[in-house]
PyMOL Python script that loads the backbone (N, CA, C, O; Angstrom):
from pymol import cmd

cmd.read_pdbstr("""\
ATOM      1  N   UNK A   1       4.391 -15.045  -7.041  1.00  0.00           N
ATOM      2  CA  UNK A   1       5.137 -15.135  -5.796  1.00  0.00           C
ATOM      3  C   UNK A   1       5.713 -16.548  -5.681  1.00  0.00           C
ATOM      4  O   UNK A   1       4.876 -17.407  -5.960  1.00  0.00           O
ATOM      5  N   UNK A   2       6.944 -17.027  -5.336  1.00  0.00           N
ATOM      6  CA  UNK A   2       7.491 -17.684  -5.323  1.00  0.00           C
ATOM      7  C   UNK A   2       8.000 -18.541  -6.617  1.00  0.00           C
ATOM      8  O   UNK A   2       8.487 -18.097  -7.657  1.00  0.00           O
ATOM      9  N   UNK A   3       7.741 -19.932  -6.243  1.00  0.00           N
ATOM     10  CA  UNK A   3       8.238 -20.860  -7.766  1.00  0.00           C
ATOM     11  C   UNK A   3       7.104 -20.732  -8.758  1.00  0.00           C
ATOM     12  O   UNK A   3       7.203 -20.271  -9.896  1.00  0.00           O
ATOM     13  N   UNK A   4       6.088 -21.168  -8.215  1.00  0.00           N
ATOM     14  CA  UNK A   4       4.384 -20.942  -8.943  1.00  0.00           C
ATOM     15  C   UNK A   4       4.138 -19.641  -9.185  1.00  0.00           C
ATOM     16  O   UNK A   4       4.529 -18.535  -8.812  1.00  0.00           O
ATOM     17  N   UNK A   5       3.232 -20.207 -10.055  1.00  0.00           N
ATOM     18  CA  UNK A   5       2.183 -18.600 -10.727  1.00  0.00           C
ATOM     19  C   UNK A   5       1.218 -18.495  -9.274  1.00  0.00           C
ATOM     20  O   UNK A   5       0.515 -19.446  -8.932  1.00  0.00           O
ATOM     21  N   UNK A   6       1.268 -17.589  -8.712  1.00  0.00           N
ATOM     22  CA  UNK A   6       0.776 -16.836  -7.459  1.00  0.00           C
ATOM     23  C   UNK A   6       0.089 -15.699  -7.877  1.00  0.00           C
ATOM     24  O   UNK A   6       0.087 -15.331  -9.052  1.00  0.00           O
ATOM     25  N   UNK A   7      -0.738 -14.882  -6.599  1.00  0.00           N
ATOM     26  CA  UNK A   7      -1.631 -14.264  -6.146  1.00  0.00           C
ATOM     27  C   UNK A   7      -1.758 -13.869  -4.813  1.00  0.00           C
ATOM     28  O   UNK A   7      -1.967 -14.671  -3.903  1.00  0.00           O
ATOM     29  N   UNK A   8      -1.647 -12.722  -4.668  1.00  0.00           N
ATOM     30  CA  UNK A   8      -1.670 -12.051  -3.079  1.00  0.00           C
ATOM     31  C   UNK A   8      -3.425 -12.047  -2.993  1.00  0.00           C
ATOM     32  O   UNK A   8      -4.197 -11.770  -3.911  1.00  0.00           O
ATOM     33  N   UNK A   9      -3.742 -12.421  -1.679  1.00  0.00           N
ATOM     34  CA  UNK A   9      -5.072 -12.581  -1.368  1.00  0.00           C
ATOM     35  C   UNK A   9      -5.545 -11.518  -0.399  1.00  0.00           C
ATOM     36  O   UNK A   9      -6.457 -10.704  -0.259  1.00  0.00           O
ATOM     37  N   UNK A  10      -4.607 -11.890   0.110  1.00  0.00           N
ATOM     38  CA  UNK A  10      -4.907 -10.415   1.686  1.00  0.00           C
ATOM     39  C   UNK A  10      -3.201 -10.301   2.094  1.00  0.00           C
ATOM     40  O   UNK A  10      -2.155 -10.880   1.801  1.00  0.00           O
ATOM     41  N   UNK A  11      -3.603  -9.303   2.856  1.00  0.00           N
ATOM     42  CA  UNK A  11      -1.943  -8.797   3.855  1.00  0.00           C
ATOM     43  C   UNK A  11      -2.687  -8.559   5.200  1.00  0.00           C
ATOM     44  O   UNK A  11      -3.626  -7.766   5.283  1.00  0.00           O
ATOM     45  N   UNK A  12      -2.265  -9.215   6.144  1.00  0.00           N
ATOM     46  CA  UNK A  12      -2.217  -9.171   7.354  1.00  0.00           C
ATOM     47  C   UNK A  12      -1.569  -8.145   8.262  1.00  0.00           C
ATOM     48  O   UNK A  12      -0.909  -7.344   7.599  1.00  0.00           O
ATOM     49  N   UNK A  13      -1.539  -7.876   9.761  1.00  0.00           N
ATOM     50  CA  UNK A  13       0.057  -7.925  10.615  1.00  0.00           C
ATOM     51  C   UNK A  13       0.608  -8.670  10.575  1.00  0.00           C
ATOM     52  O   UNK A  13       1.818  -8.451  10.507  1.00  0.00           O
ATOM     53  N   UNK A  14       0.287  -9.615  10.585  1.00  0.00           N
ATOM     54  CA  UNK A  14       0.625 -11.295  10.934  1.00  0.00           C
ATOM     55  C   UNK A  14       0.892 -12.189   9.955  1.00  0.00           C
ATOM     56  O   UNK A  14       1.623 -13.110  10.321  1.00  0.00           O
ATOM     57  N   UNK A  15       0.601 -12.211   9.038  1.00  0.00           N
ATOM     58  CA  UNK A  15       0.511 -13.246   7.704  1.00  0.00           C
ATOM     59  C   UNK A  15      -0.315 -12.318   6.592  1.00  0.00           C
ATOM     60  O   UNK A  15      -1.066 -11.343   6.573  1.00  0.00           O
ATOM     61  N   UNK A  16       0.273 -13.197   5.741  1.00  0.00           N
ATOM     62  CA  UNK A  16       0.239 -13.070   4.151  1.00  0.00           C
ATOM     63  C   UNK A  16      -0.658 -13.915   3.313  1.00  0.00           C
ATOM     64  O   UNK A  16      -0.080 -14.828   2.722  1.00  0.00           O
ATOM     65  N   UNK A  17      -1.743 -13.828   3.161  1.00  0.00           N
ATOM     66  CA  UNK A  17      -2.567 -15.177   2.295  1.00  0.00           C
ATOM     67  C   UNK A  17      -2.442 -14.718   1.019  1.00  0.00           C
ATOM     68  O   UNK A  17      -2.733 -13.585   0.635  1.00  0.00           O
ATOM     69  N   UNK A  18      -1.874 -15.885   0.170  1.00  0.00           N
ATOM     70  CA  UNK A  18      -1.295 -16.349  -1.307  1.00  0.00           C
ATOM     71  C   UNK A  18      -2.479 -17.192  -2.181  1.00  0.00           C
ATOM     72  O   UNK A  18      -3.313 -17.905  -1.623  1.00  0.00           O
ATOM     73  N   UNK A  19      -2.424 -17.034  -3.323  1.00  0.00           N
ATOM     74  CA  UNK A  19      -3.427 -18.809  -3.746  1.00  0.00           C
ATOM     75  C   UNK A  19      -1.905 -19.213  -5.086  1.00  0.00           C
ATOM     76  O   UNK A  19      -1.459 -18.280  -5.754  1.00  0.00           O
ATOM     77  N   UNK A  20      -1.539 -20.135  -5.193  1.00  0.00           N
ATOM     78  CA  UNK A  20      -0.721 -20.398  -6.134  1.00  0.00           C
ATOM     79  C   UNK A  20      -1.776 -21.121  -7.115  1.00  0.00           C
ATOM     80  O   UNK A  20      -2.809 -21.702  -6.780  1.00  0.00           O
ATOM     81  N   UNK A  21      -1.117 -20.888  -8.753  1.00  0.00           N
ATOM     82  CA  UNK A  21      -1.288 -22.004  -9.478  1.00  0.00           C
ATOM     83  C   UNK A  21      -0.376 -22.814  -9.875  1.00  0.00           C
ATOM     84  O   UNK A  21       0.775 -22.580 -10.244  1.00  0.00           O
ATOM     85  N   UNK A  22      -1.269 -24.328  -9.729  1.00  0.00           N
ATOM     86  CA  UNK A  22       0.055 -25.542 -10.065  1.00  0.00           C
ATOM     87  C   UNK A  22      -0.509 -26.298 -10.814  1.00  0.00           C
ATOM     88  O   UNK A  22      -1.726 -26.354 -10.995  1.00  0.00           O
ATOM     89  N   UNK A  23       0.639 -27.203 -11.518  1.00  0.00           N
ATOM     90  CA  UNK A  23       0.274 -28.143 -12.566  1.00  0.00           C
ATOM     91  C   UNK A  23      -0.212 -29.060 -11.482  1.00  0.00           C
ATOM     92  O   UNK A  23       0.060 -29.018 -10.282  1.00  0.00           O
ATOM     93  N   UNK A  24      -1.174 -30.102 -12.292  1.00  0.00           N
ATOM     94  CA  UNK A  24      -1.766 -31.463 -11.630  1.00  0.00           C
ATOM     95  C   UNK A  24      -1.385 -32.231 -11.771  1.00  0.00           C
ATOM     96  O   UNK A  24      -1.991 -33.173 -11.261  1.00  0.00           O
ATOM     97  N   UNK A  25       0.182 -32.661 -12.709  1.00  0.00           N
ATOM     98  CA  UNK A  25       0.473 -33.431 -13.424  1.00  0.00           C
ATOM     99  C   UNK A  25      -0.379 -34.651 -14.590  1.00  0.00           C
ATOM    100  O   UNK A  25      -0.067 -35.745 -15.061  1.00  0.00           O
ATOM    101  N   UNK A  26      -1.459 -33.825 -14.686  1.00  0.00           N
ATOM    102  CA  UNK A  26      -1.987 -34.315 -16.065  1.00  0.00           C
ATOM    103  C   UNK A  26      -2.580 -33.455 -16.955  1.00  0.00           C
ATOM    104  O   UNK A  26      -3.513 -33.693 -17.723  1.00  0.00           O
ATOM    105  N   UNK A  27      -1.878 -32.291 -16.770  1.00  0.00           N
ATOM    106  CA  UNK A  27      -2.602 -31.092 -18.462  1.00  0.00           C
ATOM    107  C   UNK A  27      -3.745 -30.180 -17.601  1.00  0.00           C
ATOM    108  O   UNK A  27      -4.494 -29.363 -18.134  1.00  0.00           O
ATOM    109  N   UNK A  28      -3.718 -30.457 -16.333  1.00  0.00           N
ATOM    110  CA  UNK A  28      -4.477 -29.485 -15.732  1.00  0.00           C
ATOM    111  C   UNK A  28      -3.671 -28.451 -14.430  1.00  0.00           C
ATOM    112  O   UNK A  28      -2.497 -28.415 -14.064  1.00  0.00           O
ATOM    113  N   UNK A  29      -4.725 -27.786 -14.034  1.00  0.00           N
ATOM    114  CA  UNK A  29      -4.398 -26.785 -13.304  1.00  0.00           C
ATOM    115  C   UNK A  29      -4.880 -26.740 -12.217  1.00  0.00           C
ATOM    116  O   UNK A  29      -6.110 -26.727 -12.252  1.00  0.00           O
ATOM    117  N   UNK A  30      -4.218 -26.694 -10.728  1.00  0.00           N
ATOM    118  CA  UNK A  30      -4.877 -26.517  -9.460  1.00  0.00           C
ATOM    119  C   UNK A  30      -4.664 -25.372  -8.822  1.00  0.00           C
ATOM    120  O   UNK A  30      -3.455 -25.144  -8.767  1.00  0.00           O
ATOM    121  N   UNK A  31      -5.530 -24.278  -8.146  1.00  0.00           N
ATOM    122  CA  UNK A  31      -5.318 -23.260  -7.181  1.00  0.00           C
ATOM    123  C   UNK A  31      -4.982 -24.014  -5.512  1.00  0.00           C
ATOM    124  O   UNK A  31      -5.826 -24.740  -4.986  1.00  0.00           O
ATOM    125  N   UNK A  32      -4.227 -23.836  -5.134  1.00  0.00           N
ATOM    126  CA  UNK A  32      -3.640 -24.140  -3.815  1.00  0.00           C
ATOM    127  C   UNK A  32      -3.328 -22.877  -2.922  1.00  0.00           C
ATOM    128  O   UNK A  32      -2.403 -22.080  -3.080  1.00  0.00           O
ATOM    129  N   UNK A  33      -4.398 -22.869  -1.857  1.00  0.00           N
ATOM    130  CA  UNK A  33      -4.358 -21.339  -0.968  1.00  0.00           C
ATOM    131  C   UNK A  33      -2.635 -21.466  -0.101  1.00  0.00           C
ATOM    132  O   UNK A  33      -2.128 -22.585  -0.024  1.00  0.00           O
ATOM    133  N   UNK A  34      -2.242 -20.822   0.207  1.00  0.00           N
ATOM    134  CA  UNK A  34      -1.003 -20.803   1.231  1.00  0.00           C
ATOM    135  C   UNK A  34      -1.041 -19.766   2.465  1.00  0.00           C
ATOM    136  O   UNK A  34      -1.753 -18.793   2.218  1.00  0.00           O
ATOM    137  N   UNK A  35      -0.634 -19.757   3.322  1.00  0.00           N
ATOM    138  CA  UNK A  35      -0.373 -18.341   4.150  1.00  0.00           C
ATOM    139  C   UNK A  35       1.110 -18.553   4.416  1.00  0.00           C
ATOM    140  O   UNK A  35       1.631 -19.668   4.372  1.00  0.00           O
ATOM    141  N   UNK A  36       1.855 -17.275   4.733  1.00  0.00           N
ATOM    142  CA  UNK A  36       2.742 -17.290   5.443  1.00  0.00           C
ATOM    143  C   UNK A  36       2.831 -16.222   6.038  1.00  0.00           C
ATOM    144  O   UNK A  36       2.721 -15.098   5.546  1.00  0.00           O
ATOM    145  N   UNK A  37       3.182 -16.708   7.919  1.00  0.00           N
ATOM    146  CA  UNK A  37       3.314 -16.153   9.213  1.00  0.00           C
ATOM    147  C   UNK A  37       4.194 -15.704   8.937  1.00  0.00           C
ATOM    148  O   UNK A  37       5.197 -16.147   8.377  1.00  0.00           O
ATOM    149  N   UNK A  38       3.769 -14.144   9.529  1.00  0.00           N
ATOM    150  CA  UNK A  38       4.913 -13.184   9.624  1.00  0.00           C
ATOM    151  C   UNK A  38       5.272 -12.879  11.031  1.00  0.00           C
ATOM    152  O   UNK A  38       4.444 -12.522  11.869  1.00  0.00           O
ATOM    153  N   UNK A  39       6.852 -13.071  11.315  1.00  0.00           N
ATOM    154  CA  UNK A  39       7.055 -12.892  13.120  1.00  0.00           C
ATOM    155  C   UNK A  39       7.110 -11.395  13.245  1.00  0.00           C
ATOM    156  O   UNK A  39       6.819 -10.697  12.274  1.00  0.00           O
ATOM    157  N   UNK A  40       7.380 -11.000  14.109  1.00  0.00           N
ATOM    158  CA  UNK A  40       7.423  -9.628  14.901  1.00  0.00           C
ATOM    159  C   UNK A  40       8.606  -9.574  15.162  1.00  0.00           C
ATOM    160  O   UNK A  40       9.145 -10.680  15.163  1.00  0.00           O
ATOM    161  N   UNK A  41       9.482  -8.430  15.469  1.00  0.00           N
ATOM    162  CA  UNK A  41      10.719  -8.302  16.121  1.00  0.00           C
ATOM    163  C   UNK A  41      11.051  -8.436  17.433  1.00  0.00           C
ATOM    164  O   UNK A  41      12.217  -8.063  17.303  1.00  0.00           O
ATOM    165  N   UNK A  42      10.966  -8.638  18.427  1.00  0.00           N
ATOM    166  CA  UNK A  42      11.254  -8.716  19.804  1.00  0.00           C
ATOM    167  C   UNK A  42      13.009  -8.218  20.758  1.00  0.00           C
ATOM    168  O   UNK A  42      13.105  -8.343  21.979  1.00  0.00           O
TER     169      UNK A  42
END
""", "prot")
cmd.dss("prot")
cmd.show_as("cartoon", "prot")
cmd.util.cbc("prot")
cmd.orient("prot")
């Protein structure tokens, strides 16, 4: 999902929890959780 190597964690109503993987900039690898809020229509 997105630019990174991603992972859907959960699905919400509301939000979306992600974990990306990213470089560390030294030959390693970090998991970084994300969410993104989802609005409603009104």
């Amino acid at each position: 999902m997105g630019d990174q190597w991603g992972q859907i964690e959960s699905i919400e109503d509301a939000r979306i929890d992600i974990t990306e993987i990213v470089s560390d900039g030294a030959g390693g690898w970090l998991r970084r959780p994300r969410t993104v809020e989802l609005r409603g229509l009104q």
